[in-house]
Kinemage of the C-alpha trace (Angstrom):
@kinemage 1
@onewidth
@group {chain A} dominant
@subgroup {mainchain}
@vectorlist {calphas} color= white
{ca unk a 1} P 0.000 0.000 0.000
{ca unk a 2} L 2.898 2.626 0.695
{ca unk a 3} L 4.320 1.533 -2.612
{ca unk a 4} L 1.753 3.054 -4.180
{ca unk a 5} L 1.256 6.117 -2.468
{ca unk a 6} L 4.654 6.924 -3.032
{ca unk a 7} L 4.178 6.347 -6.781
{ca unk a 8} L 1.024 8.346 -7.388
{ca unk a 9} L 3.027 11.175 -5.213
{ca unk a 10} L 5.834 10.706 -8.181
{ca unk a 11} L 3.359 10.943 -10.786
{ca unk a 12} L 1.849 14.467 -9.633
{ca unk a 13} L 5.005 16.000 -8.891
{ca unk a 14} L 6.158 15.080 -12.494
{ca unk a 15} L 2.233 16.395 -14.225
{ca unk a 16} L 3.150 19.786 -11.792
{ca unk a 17} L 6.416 20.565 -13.866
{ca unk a 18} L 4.271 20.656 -17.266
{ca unk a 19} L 2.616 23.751 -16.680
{ca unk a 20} L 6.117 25.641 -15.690
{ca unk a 21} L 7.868 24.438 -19.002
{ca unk a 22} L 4.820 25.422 -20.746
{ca unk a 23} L 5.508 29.117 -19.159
{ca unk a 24} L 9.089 29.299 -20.204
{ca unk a 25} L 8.325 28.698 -23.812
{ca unk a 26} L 5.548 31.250 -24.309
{ca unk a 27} L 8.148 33.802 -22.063
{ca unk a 28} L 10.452 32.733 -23.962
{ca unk a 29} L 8.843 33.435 -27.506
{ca unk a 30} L 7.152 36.939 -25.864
{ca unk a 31} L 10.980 38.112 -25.535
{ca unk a 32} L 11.772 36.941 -28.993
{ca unk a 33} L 8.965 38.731 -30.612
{ca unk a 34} L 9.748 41.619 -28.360
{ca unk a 35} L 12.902 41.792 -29.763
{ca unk a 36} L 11.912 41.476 -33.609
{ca unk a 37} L 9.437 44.130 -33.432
{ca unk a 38} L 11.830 46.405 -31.837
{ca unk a 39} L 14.319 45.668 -34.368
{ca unk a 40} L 11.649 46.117 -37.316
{ca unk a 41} L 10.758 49.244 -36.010
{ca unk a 42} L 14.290 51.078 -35.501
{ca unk a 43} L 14.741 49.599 -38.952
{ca unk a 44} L 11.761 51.008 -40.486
{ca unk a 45} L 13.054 54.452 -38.344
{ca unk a 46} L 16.075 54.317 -40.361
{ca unk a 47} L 14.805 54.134 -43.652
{ca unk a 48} L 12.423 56.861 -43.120
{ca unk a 49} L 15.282 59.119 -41.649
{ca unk a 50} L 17.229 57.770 -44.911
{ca unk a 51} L 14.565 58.960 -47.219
{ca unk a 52} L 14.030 62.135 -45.061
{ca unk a 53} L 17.700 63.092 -45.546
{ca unk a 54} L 17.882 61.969 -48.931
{ca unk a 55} L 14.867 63.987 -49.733
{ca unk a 56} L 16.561 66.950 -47.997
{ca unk a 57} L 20.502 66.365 -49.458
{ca unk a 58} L 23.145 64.651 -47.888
{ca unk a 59} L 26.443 66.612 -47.548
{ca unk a 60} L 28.675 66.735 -50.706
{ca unk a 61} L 31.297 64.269 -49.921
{ca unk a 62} L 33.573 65.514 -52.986
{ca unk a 63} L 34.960 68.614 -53.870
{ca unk a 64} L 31.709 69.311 -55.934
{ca unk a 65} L 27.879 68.316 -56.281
{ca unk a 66} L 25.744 69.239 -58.950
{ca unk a 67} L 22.804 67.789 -56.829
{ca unk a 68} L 20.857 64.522 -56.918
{ca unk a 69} L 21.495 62.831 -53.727
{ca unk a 70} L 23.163 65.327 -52.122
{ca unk a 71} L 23.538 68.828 -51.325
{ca unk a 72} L 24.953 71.988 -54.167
{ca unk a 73} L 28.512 72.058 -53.558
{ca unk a 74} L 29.804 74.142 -56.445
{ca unk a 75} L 33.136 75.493 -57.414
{ca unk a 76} L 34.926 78.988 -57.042
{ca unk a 77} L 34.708 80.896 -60.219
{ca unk a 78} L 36.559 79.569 -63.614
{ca unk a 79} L 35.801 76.346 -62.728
{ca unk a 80} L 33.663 73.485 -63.928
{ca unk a 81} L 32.025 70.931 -61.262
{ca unk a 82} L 33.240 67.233 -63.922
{ca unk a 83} L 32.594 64.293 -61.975
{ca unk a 84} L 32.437 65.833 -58.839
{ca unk a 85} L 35.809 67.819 -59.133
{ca unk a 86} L 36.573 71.239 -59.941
{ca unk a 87} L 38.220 71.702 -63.327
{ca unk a 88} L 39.777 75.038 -64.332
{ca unk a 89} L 37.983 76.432 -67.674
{ca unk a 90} L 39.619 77.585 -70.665
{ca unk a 91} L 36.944 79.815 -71.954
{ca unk a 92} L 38.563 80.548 -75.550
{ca unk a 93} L 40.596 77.561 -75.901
{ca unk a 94} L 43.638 78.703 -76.566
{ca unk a 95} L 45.563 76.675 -74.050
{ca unk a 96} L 45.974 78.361 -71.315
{ca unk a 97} L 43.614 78.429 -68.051
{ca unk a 98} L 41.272 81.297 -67.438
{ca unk a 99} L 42.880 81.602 -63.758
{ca unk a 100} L 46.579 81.472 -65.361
{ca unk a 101} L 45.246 84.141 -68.141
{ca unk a 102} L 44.154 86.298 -65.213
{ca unk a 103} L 47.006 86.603 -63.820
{ca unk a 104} L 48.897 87.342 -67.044
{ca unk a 105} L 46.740 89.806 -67.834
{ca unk a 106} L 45.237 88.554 -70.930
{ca unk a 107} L 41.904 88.247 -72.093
{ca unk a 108} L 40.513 85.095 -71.031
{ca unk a 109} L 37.676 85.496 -73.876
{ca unk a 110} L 40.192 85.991 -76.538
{ca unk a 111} L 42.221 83.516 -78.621
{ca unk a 112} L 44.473 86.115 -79.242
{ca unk a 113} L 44.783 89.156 -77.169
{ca unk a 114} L 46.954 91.830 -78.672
{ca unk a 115} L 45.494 90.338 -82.282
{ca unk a 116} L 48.785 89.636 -84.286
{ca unk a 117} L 47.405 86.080 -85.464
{ca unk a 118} L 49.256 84.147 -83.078
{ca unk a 119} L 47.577 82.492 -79.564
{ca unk a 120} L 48.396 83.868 -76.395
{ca unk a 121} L 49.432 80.289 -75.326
{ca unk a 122} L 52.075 80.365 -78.333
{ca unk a 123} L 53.406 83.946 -77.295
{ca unk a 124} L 54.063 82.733 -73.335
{ca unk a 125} L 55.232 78.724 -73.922
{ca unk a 126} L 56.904 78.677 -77.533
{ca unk a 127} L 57.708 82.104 -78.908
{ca unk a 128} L 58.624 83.636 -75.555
{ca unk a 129} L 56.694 87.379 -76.610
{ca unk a 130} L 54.624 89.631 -75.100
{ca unk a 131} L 50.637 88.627 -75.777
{ca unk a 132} L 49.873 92.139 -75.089
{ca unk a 133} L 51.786 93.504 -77.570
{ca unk a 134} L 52.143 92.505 -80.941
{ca unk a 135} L 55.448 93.665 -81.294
{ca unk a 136} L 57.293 92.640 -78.673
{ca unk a 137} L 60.909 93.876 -79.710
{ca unk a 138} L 59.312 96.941 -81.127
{ca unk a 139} L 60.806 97.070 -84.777
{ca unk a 140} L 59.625 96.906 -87.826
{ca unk a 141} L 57.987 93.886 -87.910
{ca unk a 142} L 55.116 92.239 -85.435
{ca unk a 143} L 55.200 89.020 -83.685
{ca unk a 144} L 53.943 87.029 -86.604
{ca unk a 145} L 56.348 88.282 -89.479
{ca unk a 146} L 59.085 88.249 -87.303
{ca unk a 147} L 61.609 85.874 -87.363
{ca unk a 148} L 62.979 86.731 -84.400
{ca unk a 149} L 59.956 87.918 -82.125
{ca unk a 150} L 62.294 88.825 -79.007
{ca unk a 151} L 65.134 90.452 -81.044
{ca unk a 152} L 64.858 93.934 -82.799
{ca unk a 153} L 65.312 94.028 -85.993
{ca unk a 154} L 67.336 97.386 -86.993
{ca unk a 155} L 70.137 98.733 -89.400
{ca unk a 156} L 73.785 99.101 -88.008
{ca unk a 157} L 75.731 101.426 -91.331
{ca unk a 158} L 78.823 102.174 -90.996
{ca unk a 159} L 80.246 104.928 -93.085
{ca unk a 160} L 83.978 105.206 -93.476
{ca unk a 161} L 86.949 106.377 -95.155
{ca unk a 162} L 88.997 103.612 -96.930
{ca unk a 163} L 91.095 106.212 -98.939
{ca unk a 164} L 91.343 110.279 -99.224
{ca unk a 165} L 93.278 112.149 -101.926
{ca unk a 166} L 93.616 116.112 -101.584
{ca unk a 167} L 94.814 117.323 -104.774
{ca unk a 168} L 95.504 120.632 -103.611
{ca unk a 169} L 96.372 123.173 -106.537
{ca unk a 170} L 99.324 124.872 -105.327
{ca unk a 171} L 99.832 127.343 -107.773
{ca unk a 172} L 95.511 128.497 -108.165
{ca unk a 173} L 95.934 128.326 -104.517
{ca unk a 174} L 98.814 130.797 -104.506
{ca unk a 175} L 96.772 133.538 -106.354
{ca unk a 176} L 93.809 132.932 -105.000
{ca unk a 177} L 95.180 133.586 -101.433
{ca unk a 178} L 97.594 136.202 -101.650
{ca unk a 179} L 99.096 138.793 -98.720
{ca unk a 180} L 96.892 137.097 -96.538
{ca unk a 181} L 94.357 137.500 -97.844
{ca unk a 182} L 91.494 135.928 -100.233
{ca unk a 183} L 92.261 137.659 -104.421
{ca unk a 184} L 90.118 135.492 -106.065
{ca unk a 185} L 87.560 134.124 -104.451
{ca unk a 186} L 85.371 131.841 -107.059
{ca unk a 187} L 89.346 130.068 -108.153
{ca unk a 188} L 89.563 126.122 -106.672
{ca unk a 189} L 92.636 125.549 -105.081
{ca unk a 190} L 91.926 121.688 -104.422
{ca unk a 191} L 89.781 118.913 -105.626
{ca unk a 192} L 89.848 116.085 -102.914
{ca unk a 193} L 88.937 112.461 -103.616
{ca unk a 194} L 87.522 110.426 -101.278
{ca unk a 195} L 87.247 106.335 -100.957
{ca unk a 196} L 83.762 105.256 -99.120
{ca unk a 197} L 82.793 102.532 -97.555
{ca unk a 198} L 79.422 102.475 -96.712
{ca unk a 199} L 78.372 99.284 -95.297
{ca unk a 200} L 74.867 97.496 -93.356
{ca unk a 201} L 75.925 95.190 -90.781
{ca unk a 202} L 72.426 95.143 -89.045
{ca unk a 203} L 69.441 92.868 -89.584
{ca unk a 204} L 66.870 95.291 -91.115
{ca unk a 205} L 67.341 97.523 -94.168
{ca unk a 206} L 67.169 101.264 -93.605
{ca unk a 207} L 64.663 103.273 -95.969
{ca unk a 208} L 67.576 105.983 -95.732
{ca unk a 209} L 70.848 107.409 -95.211
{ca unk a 210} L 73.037 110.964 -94.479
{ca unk a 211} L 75.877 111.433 -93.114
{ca unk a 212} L 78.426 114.558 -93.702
{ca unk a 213} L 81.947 114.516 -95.226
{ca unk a 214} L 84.662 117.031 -93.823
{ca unk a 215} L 87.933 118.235 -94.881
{ca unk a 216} L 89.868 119.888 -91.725
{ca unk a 217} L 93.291 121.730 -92.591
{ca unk a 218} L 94.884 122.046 -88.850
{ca unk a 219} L 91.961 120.423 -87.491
{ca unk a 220} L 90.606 123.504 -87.997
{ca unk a 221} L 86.960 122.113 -90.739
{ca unk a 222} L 87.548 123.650 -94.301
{ca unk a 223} L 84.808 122.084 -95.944
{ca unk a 224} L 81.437 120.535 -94.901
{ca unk a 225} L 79.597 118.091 -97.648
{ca unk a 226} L 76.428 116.917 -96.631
{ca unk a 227} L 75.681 113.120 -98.480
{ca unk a 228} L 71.682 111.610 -98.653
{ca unk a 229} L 71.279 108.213 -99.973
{ca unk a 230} L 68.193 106.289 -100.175
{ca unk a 231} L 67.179 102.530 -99.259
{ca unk a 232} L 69.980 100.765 -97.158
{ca unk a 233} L 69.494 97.026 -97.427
{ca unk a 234} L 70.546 94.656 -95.088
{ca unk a 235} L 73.967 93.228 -95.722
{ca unk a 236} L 74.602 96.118 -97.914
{ca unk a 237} L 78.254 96.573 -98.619
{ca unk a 238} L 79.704 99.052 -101.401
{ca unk a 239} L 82.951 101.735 -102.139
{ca unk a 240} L 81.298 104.910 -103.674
{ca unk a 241} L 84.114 107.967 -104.723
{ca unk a 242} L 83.281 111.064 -103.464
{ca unk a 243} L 84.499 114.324 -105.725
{ca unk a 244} L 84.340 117.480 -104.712
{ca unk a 245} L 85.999 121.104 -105.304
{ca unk a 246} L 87.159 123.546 -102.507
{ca unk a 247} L 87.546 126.692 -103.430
{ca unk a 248} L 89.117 129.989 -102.038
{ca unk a 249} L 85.976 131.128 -100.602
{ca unk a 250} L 85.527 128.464 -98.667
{ca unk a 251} L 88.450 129.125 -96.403
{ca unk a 252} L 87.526 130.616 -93.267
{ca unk a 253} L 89.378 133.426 -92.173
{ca unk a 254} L 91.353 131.477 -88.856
{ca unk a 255} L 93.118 129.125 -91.880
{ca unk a 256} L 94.003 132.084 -94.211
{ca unk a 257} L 97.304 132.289 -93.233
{ca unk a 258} L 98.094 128.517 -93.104
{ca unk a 259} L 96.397 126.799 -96.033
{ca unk a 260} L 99.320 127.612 -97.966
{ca unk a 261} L 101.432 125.762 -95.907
{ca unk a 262} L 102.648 122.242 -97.654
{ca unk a 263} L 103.503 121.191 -94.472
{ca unk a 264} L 99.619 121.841 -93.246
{ca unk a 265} L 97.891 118.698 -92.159
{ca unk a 266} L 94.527 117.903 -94.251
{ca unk a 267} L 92.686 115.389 -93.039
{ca unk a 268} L 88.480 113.975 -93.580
{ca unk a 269} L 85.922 112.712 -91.690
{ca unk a 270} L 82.795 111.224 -91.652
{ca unk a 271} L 80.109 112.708 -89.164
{ca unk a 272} L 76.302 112.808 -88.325
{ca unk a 273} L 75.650 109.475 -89.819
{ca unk a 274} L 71.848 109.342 -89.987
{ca unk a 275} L 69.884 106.279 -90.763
{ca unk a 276} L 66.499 104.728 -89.768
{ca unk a 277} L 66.644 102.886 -86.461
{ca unk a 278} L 64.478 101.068 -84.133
């Protein structure tokens, strides 16, 4: 009889755990559901605070944003927003940067800004000249013509005596100047001769020339002969003879009592030579 009793004792104390097992599971699956709605909803939060920012711009992440997604970042002036980065213009596309064409001074609108054909870009990286000036060396020529942009282009003449024959008349000379004094005053007493050279050694051509001849006696002048010649080319290069007549009238008074003098020195120069330069 005790064996029993202590059996159906077993029995209920093994139908009372049931109920408690049961109670874990359904705590158990109120936590887990707990925790998926909660995770649902701060997911569903997210999205809408996605689309909220989305819908008001993001920040630009790059150095420029048109739009779309995010916020108007845009770029300081001269540039272009390409792919999200800032790319210097060149508004006339002449090679060189608006910025860089700023600072030079040119004419960021312009191909060419002083208008001798070439670009500014050629003037400042290959011909080395000024693209606010067309000609740079300020000769004859502008950039464009000019073979040498950077150099000027002028004549260098020389004018010089190779050779110089007097002539002097002794005896006209003799009665012309007599006592001294002037007799006859329209009677030549010499006929000099005089060697040139007359010679370009420049790189332009001059449209013309002058220069004076003088005969000095004592290095005292006798005799001034002004000479005009027209177009000097470049590499120009010739000898021309000079004749001329003195006569006693030309003989200022301070030589009067020398010019008669064998032993006087004559001598003649070239002076005020006179061409076109630049």
């Amino acid at each position: 009889m005790r064996k029993n009793v202590y059996k159906h004792k077993k029995l209920i104390t093994k139908n009372q755990n049931i109920p408690l097992i049961v109670i874990s599971i359904c705590i158990t699956l109120i936590i887990l559901f707990g925790i998926y709605s909660f995770t649902k909803l701060n997911s569903s939060n997210n999205l809408f605070s996605d689309s909220l920012s989305k819908s008001k711009g993001l920040g630009c992440p790059y150095e420029c944003c048109p739009g779309g997604d995010y916020q108007i970042k845009q770029c300081l002036q001269n540039y272009n927003c390409i792919n999200n980065e800032c790319v210097a213009i060149d508004s006339d596309n002449d090679g060189l940067l608006d910025v860089d064409e700023i600072k030079l001074g040119t004419n960021p609108q312009l191909y060419d800004s002083d208008g001798d054909t070439l670009s500014d870009y050629q003037e400042i990286n290959i011909l080395y000249t000024n693209p606010l000036n067309p000609n740079t060396d300020d000769d004859r020529y502008n950039d464009n013509l000019d073979s040498e942009p950077t150099t000027k282009n002028t004549a260098d003449i020389v004018v010089g005596v190779v050779n110089k024959e007097f002539n002097i008349q002794w005896l006209t000379l003799g009665v012309a100047i007599f006592g001294g004094g002037i007799v006859v005053p329209s009677m030549v007493i010499a006929k000099p001769s005089v060697l040139l050279t007359i010679n370009n050694q420049g790189t332009d051509y001059s449209s013309y020339l002058s220069y004076d001849v003088v005969v000095y006696v004592s290095r005292e002048e006798l005799k001034r002969i002004h000479q005009t010649a027209g177009k000097i080319d470049k590499n120009y290069n010739n000898n021309p003879i000079l004749n001329f007549e003195i006569k006693a009238e030309d003989v200022p008074s301070i030589l009067i009592s020398s010019i008669s003098n064998k032993n006087t020195q004559w001598d003649v120069r070239i002076e005020n030579v006179d061409y076109e330069k630049f």
